[in-house]
C-alpha positions as CSV (number, residue, x, y, z in Angstrom):
1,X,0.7,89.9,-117.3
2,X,-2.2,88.4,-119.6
3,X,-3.6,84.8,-118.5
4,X,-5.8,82.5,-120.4
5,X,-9.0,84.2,-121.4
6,X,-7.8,87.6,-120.7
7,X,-8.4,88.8,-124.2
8,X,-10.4,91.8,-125.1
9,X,-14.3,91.3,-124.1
10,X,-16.1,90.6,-127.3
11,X,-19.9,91.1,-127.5
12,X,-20.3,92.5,-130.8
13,X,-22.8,91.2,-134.1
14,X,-19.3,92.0,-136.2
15,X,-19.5,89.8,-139.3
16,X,-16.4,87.9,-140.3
17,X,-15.9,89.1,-143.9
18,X,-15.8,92.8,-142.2
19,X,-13.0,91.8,-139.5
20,X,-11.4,90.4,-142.4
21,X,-11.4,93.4,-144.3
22,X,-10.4,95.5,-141.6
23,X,-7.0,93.3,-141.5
24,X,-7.0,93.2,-145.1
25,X,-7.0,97.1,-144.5
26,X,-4.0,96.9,-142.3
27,X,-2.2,94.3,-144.7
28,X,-2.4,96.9,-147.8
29,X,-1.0,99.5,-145.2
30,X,2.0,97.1,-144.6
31,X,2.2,96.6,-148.5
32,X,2.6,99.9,-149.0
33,X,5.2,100.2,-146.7
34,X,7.4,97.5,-147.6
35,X,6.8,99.0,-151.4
36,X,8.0,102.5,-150.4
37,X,10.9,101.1,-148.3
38,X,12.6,98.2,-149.8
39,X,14.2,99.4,-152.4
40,X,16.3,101.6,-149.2
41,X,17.0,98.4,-148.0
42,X,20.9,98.1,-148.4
43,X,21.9,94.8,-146.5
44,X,20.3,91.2,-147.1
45,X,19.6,90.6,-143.4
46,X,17.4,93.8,-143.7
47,X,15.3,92.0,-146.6
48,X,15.1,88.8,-145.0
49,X,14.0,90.0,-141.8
50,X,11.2,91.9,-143.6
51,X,10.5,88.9,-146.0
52,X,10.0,86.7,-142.6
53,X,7.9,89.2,-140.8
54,X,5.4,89.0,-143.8
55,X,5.8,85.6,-143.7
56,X,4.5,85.2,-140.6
57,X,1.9,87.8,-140.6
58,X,0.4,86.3,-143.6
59,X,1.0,82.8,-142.6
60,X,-1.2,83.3,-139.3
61,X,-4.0,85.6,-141.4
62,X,-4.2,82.8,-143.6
63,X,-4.6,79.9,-141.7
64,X,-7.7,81.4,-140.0
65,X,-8.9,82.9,-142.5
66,X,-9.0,79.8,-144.4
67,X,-10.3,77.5,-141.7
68,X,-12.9,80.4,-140.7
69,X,-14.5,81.5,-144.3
70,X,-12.5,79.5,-147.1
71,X,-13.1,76.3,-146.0
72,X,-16.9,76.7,-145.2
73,X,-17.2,77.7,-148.8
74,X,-15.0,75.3,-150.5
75,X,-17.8,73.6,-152.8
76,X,-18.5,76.8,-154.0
77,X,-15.3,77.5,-154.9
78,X,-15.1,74.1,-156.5
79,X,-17.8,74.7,-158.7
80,X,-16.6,77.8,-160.3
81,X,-13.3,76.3,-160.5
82,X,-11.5,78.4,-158.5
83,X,-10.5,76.3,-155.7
84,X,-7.1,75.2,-156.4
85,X,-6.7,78.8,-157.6
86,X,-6.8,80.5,-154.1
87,X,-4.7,77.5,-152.8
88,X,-2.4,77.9,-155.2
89,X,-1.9,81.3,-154.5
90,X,-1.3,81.0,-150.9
91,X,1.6,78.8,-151.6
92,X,3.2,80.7,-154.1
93,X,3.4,83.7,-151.9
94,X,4.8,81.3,-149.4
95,X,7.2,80.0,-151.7
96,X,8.1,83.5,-152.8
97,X,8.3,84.9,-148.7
98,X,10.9,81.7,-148.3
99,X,13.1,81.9,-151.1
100,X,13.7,85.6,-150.2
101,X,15.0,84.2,-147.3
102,X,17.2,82.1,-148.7
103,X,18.5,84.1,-151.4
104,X,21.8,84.9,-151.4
105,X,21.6,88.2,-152.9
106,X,20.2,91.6,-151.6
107,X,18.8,92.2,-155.5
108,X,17.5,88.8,-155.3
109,X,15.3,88.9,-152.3
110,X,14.3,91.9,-152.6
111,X,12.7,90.9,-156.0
112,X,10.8,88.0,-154.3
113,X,9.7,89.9,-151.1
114,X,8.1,92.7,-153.6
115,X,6.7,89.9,-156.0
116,X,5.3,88.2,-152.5
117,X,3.7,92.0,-151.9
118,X,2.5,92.3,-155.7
119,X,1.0,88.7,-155.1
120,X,-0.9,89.6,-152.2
121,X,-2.4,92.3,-153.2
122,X,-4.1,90.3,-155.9
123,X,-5.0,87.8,-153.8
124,X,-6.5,89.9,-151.3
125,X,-8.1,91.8,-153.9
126,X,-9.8,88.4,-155.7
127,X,-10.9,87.8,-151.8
128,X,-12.4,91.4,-151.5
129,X,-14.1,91.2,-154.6
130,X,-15.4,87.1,-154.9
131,X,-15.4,85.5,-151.1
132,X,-16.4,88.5,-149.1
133,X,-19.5,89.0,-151.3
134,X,-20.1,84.9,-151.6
135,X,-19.7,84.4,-148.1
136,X,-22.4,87.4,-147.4
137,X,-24.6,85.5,-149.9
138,X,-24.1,81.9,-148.8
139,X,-23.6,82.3,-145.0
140,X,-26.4,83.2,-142.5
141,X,-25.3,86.3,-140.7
142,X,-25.7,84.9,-137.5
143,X,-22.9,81.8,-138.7
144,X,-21.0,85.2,-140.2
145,X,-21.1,87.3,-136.3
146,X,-20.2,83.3,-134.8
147,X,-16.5,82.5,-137.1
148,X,-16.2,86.3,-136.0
149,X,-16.3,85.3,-132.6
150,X,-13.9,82.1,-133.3
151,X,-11.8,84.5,-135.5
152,X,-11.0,86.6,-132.5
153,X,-10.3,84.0,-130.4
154,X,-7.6,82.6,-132.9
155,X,-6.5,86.1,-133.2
156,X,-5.8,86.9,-129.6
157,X,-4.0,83.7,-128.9
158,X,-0.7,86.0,-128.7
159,X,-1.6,87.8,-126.3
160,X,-2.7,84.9,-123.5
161,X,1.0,84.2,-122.2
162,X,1.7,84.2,-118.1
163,X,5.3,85.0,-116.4
């Protein structure tokens, strides 16, 4: 049984853009499995259930991920217009993760889901290659090893549950 706080111990100087990476690394691992599999997938409750796995997965990488390193760097991103860019992308994988729920056809979620994968890979790369390397720039490394810090503790929620 895990209680409050009983979490892994964390005393590490790990920067947030490389914890992000290193779940960005398990994310393209995931892609590439959903890529390889889905087109085996025969039944529409097979799709769906992997179109709402990803959806939460991605839902609860993004939300810290923006409130951790997005957010902090917002102005930045306003000022080489690419703000409402990145948001826009979140929701249309979003959008894309839902309606493949929704869809009343095994052809037609599985197109969605693998647009959703295809979507994510290029936003993932655009964060790789633009906010990991701004964020290093911008950010003091001490505030980059603190949202580390907060970004494990939003990350191990899950796993503080009692009996």
């Amino acid at each position: 049984m895990l209680s409050k706080g009983s979490g892994p111990n964390y005393s590490s100087n790990v920067k947030i853009t490389e914890a992000l990476l290193a779940e960005h690394v398990v994310y393209h691992n995931l892609f590439d499995q959903i890529e390889l599999r889905a087109p085996r997938l025969k039944s529409l409750a097979e799709v769906i259930a992997v179109a709402s796995l990803l959806e939460a997965m991605l839902a609860a990488h993004s939300q810290v991920e923006d409130e951790l390193l997005i957010e902090p760097l917002d102005h930045c991103f306003e000022q080489l217009g690419q703000r409402d860019t990145f948001h826009q992308e979140h929701h249309d994988i979003e959008r894309d993760l839902k309606l493949a729920q929704t869809s009343k056809t095994v052809r037609g979620a599985r197109k969605l889901l693998l647009a959703a994968v295809v979507a994510s890979r290029h936003h993932f790369d655009k964060e790789e290659r633009l906010v990991f390397p701004m964020a290093e720039k911008i950010l003091s490394g001490k505030s980059m090893v603190a949202l580390c810090k907060h970004w494990l503790e939003r990350r191990t929620t899950p796993w503080t549950r009692t009996k």
